[in-house]
ZAROZA-428166 format. One record per residue (C-alpha): residue in one letter; x, y, z. Coordinates in steps of 0.001 Angstrom, whole numbers. Layout:
N
+--------+---------+---------+---------+
| residu |      c1 |      c2 |      c3 |
+--------+---------+---------+---------+
|      a |       X |       Y |       Z |
...
+--------+---------+---------+---------+
***
This chain:
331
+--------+---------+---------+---------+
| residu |      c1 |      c2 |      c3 |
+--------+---------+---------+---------+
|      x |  -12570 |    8595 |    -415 |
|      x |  -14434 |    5231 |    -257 |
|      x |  -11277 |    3483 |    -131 |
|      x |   -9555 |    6017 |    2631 |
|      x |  -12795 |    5365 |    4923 |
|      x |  -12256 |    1424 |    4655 |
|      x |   -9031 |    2103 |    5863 |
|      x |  -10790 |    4238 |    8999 |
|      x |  -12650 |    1447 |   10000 |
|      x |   -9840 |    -927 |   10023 |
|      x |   -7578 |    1513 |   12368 |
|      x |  -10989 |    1764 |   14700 |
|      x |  -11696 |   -1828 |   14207 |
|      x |   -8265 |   -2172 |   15864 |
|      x |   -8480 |     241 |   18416 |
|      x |  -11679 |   -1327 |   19808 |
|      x |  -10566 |   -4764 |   19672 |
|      x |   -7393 |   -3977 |   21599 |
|      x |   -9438 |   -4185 |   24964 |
|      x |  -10136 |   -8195 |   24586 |
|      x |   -6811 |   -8343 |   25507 |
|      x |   -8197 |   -7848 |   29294 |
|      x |   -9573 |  -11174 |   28632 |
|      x |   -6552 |  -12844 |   28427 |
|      x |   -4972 |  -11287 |   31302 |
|      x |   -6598 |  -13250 |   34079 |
|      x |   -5460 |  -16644 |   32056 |
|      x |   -1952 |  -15810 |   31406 |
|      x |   -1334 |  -14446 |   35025 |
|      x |   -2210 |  -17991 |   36786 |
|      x |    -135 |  -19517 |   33359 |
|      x |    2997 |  -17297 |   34241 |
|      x |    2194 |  -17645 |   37702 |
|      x |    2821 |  -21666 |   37597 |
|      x |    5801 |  -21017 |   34964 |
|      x |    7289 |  -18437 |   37586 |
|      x |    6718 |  -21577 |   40515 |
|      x |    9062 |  -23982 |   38191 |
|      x |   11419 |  -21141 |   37135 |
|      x |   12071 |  -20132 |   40328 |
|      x |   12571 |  -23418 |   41866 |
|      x |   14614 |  -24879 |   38956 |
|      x |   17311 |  -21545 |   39507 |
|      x |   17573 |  -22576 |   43165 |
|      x |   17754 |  -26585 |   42905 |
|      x |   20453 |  -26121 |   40627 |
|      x |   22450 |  -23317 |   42415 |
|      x |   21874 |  -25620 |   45853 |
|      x |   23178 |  -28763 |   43921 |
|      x |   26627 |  -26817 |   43093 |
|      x |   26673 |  -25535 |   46010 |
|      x |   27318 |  -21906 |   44556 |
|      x |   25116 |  -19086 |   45722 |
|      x |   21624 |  -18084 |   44727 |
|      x |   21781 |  -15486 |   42087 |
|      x |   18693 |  -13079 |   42860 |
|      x |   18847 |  -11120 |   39444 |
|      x |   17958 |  -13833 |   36856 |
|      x |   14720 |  -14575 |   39668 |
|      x |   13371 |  -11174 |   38882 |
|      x |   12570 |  -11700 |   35231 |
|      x |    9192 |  -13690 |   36251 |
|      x |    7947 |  -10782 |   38187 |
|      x |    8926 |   -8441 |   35489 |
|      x |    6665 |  -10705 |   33352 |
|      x |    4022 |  -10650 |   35741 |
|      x |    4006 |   -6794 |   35684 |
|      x |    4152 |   -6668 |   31918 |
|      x |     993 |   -9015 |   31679 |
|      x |   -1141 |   -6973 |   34491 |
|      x |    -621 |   -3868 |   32446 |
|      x |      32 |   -5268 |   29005 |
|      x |   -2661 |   -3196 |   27389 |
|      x |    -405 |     257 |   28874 |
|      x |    2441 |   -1501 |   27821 |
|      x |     992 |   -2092 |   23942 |
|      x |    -983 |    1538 |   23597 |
|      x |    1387 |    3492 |   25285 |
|      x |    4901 |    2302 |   24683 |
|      x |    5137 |     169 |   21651 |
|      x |    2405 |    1891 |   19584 |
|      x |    3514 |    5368 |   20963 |
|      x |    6955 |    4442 |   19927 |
|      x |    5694 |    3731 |   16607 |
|      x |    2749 |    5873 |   15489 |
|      x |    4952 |    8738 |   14799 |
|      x |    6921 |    6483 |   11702 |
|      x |    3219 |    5849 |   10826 |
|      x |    2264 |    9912 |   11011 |
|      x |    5661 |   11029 |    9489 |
|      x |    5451 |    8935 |    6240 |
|      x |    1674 |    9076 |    5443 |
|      x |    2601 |   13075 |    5678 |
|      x |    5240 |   12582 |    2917 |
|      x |    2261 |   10197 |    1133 |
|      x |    -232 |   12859 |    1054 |
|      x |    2245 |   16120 |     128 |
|      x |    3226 |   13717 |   -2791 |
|      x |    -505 |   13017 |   -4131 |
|      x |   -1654 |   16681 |   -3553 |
|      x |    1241 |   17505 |   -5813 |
|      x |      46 |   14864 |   -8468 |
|      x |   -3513 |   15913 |   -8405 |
|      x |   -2551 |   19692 |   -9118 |
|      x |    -275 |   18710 |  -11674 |
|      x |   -2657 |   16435 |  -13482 |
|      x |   -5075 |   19400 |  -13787 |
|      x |   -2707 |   21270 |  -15451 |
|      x |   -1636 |   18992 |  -17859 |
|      x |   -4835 |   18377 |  -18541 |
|      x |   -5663 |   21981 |  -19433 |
|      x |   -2701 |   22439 |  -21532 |
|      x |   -3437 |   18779 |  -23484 |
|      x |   -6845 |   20592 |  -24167 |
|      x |   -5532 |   23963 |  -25374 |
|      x |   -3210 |   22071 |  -27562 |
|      x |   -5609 |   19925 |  -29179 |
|      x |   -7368 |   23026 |  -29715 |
|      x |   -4857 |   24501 |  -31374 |
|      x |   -4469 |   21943 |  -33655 |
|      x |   -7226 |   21916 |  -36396 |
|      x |   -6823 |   18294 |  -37111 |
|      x |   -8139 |   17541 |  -33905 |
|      x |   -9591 |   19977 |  -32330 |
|      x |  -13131 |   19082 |  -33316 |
|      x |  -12641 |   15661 |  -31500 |
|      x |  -12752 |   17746 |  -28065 |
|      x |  -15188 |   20677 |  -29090 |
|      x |  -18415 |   20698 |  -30304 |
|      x |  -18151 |   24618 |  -31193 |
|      x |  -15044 |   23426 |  -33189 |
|      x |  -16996 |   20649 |  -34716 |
|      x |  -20315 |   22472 |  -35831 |
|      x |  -18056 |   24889 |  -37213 |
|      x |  -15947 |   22632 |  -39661 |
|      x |  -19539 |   21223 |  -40348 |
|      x |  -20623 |   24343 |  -42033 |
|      x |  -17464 |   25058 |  -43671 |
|      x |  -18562 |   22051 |  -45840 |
|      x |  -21160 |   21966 |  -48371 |
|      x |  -23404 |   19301 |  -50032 |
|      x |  -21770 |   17597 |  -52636 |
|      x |  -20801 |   13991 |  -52324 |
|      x |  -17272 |   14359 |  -51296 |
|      x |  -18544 |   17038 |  -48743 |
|      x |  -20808 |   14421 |  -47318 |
|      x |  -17829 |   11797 |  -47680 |
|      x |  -15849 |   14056 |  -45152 |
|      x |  -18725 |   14648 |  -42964 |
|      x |  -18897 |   11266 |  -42236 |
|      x |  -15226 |   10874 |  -41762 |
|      x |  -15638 |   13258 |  -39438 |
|      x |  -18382 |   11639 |  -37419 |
|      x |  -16472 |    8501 |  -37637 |
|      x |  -13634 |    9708 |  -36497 |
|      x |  -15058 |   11524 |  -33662 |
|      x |  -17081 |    8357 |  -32188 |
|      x |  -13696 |    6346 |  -32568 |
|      x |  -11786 |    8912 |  -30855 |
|      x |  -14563 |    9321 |  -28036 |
|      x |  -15004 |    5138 |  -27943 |
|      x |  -10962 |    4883 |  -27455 |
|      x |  -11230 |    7693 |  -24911 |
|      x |  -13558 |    5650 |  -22522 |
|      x |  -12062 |    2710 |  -23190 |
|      x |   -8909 |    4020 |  -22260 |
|      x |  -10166 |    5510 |  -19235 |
|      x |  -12587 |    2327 |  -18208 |
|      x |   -9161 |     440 |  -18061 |
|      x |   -7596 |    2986 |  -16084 |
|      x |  -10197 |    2780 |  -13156 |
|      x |  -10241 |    -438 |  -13085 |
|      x |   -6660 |    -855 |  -12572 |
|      x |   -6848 |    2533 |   -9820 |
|      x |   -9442 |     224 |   -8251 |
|      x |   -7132 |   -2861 |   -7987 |
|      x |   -4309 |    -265 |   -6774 |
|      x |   -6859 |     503 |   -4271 |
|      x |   -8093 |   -2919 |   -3235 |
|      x |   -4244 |   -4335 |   -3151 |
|      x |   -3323 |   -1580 |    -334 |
|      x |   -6943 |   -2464 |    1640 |
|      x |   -5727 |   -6256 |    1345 |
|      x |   -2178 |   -5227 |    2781 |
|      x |   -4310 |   -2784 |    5723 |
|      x |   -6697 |   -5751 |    6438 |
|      x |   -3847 |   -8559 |    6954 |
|      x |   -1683 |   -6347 |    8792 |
|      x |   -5146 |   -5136 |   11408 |
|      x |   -5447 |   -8807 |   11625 |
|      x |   -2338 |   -9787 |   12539 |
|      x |   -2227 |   -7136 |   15337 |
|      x |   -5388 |   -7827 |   16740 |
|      x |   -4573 |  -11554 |   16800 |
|      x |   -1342 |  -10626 |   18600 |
|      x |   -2456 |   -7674 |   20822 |
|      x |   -5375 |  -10227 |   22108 |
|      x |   -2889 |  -13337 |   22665 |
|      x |     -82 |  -11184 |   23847 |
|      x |    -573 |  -11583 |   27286 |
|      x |    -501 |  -15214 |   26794 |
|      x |    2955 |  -14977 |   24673 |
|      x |    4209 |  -12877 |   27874 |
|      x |    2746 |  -15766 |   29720 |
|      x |    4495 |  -18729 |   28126 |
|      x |    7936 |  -16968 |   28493 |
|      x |    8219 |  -17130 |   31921 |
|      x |    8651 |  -20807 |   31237 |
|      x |   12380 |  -21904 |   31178 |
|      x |   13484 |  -22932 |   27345 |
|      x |   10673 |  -20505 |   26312 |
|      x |   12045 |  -17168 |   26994 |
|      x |   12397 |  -16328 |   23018 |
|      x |    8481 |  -16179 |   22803 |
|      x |    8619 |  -12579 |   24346 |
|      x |   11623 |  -11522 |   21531 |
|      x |    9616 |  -12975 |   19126 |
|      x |    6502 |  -11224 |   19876 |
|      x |    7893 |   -8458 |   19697 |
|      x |    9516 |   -8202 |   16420 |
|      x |    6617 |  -10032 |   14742 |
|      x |    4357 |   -6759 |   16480 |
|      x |    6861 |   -3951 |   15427 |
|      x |    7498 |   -5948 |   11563 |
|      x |    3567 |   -5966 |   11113 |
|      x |    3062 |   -2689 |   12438 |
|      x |    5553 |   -1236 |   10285 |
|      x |    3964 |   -2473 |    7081 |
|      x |    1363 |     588 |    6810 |
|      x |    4819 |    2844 |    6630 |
|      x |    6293 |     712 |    4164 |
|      x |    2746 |    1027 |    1504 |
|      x |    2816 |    4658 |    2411 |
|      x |    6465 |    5375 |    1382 |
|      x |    6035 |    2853 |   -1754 |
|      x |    2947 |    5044 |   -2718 |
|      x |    5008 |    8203 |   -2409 |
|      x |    7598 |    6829 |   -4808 |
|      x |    5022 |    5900 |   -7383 |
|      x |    3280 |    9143 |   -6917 |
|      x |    6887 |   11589 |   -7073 |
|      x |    7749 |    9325 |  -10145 |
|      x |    4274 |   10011 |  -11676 |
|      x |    4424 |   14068 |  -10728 |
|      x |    8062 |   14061 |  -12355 |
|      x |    6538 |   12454 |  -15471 |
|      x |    3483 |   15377 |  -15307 |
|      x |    6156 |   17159 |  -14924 |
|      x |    7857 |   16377 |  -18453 |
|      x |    4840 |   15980 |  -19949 |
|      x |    3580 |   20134 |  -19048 |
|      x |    7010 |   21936 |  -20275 |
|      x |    6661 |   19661 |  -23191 |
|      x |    2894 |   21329 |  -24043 |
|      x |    4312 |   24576 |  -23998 |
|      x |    5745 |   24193 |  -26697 |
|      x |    3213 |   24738 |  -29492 |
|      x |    4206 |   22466 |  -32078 |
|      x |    3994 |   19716 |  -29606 |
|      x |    1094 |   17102 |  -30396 |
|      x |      31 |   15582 |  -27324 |
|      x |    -251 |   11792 |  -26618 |
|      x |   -3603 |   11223 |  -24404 |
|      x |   -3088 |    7131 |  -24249 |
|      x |   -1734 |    7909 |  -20576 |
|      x |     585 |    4403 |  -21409 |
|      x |    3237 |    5527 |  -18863 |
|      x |     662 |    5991 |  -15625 |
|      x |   -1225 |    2330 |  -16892 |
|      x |    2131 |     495 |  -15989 |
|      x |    2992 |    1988 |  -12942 |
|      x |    -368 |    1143 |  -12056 |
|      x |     590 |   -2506 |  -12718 |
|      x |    3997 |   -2060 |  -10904 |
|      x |    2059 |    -637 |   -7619 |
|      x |    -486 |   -3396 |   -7777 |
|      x |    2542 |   -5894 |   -7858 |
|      x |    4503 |   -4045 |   -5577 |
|      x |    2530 |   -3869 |   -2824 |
|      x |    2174 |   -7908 |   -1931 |
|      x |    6364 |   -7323 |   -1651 |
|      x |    5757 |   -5063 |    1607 |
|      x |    6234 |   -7996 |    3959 |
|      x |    9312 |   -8821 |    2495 |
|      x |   10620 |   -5081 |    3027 |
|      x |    9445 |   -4727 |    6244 |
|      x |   11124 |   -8278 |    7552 |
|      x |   14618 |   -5945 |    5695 |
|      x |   13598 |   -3444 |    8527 |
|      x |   13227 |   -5451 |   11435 |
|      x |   13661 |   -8931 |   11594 |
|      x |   11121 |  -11278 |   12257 |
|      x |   10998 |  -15333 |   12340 |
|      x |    7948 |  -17414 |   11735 |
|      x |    6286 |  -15307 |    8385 |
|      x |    8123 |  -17424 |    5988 |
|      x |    5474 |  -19089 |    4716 |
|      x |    3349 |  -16340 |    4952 |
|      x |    5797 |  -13678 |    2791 |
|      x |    6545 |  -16983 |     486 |
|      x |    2641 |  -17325 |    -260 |
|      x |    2569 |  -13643 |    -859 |
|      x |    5588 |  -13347 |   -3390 |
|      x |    3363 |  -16139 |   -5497 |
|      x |     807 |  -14141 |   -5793 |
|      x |    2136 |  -11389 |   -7005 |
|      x |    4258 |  -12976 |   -8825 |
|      x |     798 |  -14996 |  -10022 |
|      x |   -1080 |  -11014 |  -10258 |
|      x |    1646 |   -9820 |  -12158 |
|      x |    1677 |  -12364 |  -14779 |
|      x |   -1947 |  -11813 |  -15447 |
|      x |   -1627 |   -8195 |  -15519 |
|      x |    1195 |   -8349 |  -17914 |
|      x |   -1008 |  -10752 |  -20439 |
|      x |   -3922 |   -8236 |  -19772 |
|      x |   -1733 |   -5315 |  -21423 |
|      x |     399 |   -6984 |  -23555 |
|      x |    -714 |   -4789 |  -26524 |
|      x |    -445 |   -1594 |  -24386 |
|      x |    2677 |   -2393 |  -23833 |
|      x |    3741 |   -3248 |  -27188 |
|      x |    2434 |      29 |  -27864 |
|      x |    4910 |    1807 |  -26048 |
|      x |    7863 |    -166 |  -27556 |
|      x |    7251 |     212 |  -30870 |
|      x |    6877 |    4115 |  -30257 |
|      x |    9806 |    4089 |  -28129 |
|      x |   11717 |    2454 |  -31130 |
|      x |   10893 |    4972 |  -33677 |
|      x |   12344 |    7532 |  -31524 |
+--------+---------+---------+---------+
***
């Protein structure tokens, strides 16, 4: 919940920095106004010196400018964003129906991993004290009594050491799942605010003849950046569906009651790592989307880092991974 306010503040941060762009207005109408001056003149010098006639269509794209920069905040809140917030709406929808399905099925499987350790006398004083006092008084005094009793304490503060270790690790890497989708959030508000605030002035300069591509430009670069909260949404609901199908295997496989569970939760540590790595590739999917010039350096930067993040992470659970292998191979 911590994590889903930060991500609050950053849509409100937006939303109240959005007005600054009034500030701009007043700038980029005299800048547009002087660019319309030379625009206009430069159609009509040339048209006069061929001696063809004036065309009057071409001289209305200035004053379409001009309109476009008095109300560029209506243009901005209303059309583009209006345009766009339902893509935003529709796949954090699909996000959340994905998750809620996850965190039933997690509860589940977590029952059933219980009842069948339970089940199993070999280990079902591990996860129940009732279970454990009970084996304790099955035993007596003599020495190899008290040689299994403290087996069985060892064995038990092993078990419960491995069990926070193994879930210490897994926080930390939900936390870095977390804090790599609130730096994706926080680039992405900054880009638009830095756009919505100079967009008049973009509007401005392409009035200006050989500078009409600014307002193209601006444009895609809005819609690509906008569209990269969509993009971490639908990536999250693929990692989450993948995780609820492997819940999934994992629940009709504890109904069967010879079936010894597995609680080193391997499988959901690497897609942890994959989402953490995955999510500094947004950019690049979005600019697959729409098409934007001018990020290069930006989505090259990005791909080092993860590719930088993932190399770390992949040293960091080398032997977890190793782990999985080995078992894999002896099935």
């Amino acid at each position: 919940m911590e994590f889903e306010n930060l991500h609050q503040v950053l849509r409100s941060l937006y939303n109240d920095m959005l007005p600054l762009a009034s500030d701009m207005i007043g700038i980029a109408k005299g800048l547009a106004g002087l660019g319309a001056l030379f625009y206009i003149a430069l159609k009509v010098w040339q048209a006069l010196s061929r001696a063809e006639p004036i065309d009057v269509y071409p001289l209305l794209r200035p004053f379409a400018l001009g309109l476009c920069i008095m109300f560029f905040p209506t243009i901005v809140l209303g059309t583009i964003n209006a345009v766009l917030s339902p893509v935003v709406k529709g796949t954090h929808g699909i996000l959340e129906g994905q998750v809620l399905d996850m965190g039933l099925l997690q509860q589940q499987k977590d029952l059933l991993e219980r009842e069948s350790m339970l089940r199993n006398p070999e280990t079902a004083y591990l996860i129940s004290d009732e279970e454990f006092d009970k084996k304790l008084e099955e035993l007596g005094w003599s020495p190899s009594d008290l040689v299994t009793m403290s087996g069985m304490y060892i064995e038990r503060g092993m078990y419960n050491m491995q069990k926070s270790m193994r879930d210490s690790f897994r926080e930390i890497l939900e936390v870095l799942f977390q804090a790599a989708a609130l730096v994706i959030d926080t680039i992405r508000t900054f880009f638009l605010v830095v756009l919505s605030i100079l967009g008049p002035i973009a509007f401005a300069i392409s009035v200006w003849d050989g500078f009409q591509s600014t307002l193209t430009q601006w444009i895609t670069r809005y819609v690509s950046v906008y569209l990269w909260l969509p993009v971490a949404d639908l990536f999250s609901a693929i990692l989450a569906k993948i995780q609820v199908l492997i819940l999934q295997k994992d629940i009709e496989s504890l109904s069967d009651p010879n079936f010894i569970p597995d609680s080193s939760n391997t499988i959901y540590i690497i897609f942890m790592i994959i989402g953490i790595i995955g999510y500094f590739t947004i950019p690049t999917v979005t600019g697959w989307v729409i098409q934007a010039g001018g990020m290069g350096n930006y989505n090259r930067n990005v791909n080092q880092s993860a590719q930088k993040a993932g190399n770390i992470a992949g040293a960091g659970v080398g032997s977890v991974t190793g782990n999985v292998g080995g078992r894999l191979l002896k099935k």
